[in-house]
N, C-alpha and C positions, 0 to 999 in steps of 0.2 A: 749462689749457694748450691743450685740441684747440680748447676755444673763439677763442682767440688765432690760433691755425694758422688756424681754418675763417674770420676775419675778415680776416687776411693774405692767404686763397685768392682770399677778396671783391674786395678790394681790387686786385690782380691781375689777376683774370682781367676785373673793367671798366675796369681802364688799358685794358688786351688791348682791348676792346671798341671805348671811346670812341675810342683812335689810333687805330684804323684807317683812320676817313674823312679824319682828317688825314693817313695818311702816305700815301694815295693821290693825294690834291690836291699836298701839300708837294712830293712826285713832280717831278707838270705843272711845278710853279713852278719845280724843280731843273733839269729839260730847258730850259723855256724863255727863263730868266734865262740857263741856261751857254750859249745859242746867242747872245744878246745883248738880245734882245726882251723887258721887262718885260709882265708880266702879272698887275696887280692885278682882272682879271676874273675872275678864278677862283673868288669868291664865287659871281658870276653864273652860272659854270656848275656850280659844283655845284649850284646852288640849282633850276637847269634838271634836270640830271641825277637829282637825289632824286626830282623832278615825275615824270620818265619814268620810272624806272623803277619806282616806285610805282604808275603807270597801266598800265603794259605788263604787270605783274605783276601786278595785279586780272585785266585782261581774260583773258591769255594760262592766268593760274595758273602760270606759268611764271617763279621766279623768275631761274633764268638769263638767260632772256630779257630779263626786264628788265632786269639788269647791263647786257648788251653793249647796249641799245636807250639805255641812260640813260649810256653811255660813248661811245656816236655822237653823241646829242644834244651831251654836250658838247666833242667834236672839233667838230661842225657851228661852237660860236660859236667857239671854238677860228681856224676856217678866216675866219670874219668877220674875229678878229682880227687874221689875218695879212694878210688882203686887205687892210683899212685902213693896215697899220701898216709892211707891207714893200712890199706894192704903190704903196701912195699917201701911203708916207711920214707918216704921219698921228703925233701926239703920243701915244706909247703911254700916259704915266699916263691921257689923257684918253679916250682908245679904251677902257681899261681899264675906267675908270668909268660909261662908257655900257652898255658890258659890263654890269656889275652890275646894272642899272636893267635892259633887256634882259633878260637870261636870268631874274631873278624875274618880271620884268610879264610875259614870254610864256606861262611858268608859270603864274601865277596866272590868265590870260586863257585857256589852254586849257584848266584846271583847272573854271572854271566851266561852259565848255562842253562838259566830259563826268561831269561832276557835278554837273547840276541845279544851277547858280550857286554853287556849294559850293567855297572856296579849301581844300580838303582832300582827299587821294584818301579812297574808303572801306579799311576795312582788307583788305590781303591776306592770303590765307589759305594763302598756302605762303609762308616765309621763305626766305631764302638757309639751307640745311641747316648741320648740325652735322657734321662728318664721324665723329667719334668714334660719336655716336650712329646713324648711318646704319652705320660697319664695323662694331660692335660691339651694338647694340642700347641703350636706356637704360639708363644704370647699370652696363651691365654689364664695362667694363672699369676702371672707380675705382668706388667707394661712393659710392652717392647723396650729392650736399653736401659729399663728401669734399673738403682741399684741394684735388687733381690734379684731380679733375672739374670744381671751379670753375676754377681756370687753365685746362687744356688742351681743354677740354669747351668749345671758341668759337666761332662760326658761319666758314663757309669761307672768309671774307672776311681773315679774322685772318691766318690761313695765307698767301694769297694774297697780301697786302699784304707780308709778310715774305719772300715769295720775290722780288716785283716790288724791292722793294727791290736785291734782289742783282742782277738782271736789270740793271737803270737801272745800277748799280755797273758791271760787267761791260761794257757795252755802252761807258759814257762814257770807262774808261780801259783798256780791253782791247784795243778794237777798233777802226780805222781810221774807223767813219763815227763812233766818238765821240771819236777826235782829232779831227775836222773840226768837229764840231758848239764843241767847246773852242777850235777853233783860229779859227773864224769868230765867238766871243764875246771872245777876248782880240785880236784884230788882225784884220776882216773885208777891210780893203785888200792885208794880206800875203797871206789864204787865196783871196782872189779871184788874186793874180797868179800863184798857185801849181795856178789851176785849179781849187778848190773853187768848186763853187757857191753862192754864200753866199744867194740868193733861196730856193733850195730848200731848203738846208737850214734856213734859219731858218723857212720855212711848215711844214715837217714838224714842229720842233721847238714850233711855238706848236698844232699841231693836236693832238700826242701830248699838250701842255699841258692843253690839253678833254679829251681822251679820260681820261686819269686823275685830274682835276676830277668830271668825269663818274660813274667809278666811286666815288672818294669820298662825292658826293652820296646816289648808291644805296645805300651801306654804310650809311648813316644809316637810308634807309628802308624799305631792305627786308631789314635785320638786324637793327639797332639797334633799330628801333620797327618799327612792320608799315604804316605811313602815312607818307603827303606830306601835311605842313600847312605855311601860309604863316609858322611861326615856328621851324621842323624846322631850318634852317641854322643862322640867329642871329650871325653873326658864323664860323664855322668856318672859311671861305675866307681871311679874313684871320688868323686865328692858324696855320693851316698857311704862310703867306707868315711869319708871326713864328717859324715853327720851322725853315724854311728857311733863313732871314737866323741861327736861332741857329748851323744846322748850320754854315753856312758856303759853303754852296750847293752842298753832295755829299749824296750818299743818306744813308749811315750817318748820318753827322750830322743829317740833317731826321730819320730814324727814332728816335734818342736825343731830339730836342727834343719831336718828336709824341707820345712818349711818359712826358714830363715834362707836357708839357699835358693829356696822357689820364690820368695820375695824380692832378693837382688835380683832374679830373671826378670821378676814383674817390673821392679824398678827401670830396668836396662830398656823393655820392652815399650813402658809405658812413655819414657824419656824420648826412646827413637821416632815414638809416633806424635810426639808434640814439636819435635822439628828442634829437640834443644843441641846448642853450638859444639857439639863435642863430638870426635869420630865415635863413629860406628865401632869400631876394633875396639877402641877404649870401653864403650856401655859392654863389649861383649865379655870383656875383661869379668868387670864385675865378681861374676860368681865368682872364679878361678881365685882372684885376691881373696878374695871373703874363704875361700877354704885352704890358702895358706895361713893366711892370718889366725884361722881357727887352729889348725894343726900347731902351729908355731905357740900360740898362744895358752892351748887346754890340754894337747895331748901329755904333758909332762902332770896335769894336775888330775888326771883321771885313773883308774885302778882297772888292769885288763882280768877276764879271768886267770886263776892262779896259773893253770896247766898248759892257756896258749901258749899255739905252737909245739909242745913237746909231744915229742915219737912215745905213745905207750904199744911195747912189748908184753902181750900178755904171757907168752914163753917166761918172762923173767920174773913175772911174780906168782905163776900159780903154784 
């Protein structure tokens, strides 16, 4: 029976783990999409933001530092996006995709030039901390390996992903600038004549996109693992937009899908470490199917904002 408990604690506490870099991306896409601006770059900047703060976090030793340096990196493509895409009108799937191509190739290319031609950072050696283990010392507030220690025993990023959630919540239906942000995704004509700025607010709302793109990236590599390698993303940027689309494009709901997705990981993970008879390549599958099947199966029964994706011209209606 404790055996069961301490496999269940496993299993748990690296859902806890793997979600997180998702529910921090699913975030960006939550903001971005509610203001009306698709943003299928979000690959691209996470994949940027693991790069930085992977590197910020060797040099510095400073993992905070790298968070916030690898959650500007990606507001930086973040801002690219909105330039092309609100300023000059530009085809957001397509700005998106360039995006993707970008934020890996700049990574990879400044990756080699500060590690000796190496698409890899080296390892850091201070992680994004444990907080339990930082108030309380190791072990010392659950038993070593105990369930609770495996659950709640999670690097600070867990936490922090679970508050921004409420944050993003709270801001979008609480508060006046996320009426507008709402209000300028479902009718940006009616929020224009009412005086919202719909330029601004949609640039704000595609930069916050990067910036917690950005953070997602670095929860991969400097919690998750202790490196930025060119294969550390893999596909996550798109299944947080698939856990977005399951939420229904609210917070809570992308936190419930990111953590349906971080549980197949857990599954995959926890399977490979019990020695069970099935390739490797197949448990790694997992996610991947689990967010076709999701697409395949909800995205026709979900309702997007009214006005994604559409070019507003403010010339044409003032």
């Amino acid at each position: 029976m404790e055996l069961i408990i301490q496999d269940l604690g496993f299993i748990i506490g690296t859902t806890l783990m793997y979600s997180t870099p998702l529910i921090f991306t699913s975030l960006g896409g939550v903001i971005t999409e509610r203001s009306g601006v698709i943003n299928i770059g979000l690959e691209g900047m996470m994949y940027f933001g693991a790069f930085a703060g992977a590197a910020v976090a060797y040099f510095s030793q400073n993992p905070w530092l790298g968070l916030l340096c690898a959650a500007l990196g990606g507001a930086f493509w973040g801002l690219v996006h909105a330039i092309a895409c609100v300023s000059f009108s530009a085809e957001q799937i397509v700005s998106g995709i360039a995006l993707n191509f970008l934020g890996a190739g700049s990574a990879l290319f400044i990756s080699r030039l500060l590690f000796d031609g190496a698409t890899q950072t080296l390892t850091v050696a201070r992680k994004i901390p444990q907080p339990l283990d930082f108030l309380f010392g190791e072990g010392k507030m659950f038993p070593s390996s105990g369930f609770m220690d495996l659950v709640f025993n999670r690097f600070a990023t867990v936490y922090l992903a679970f508050f921004l959630v409420f944050v993003v919540w709270f801001v979008l239906y609480k508060t006046k600038l996320g009426m507008r942000v709402r209000a300028v995704g479902e009718n940006p004509e009616a929020a224009n004549t009412l005086g919202i700025n719909v330029t601004r607010i949609r640039y704000g709302a595609v930069i916050m996109s990067g910036f917690f793109a950005g953070l997602g990236g670095a929860a991969m590599s400097i919690a998750v693992v202790s490196r930025f390698s060119n294969t550390l993303i893999s596909g996550h940027g798109f299944i947080a937009l698939a856990a977005m689309i399951f939420g229904k494009w609210k917070p809570q709901g992308a936190l419930v899908a990111c953590l349906l997705f971080g549980a197949a990981k857990g599954f995959e993970i926890f399977l490979g470490s019990k020695g069970v008879p099935v390739a490797g390549d197949i448990l790694a599958m997992l996610p991947y199917v689990l967010t076709l099947i999701i697409l395949v199966g909800f995205v026709g029964k979900t309702t997007a904002p009214a006005a994604i994706g559409k070019i507003f011209d403010k010339g044409d209606h003032s």
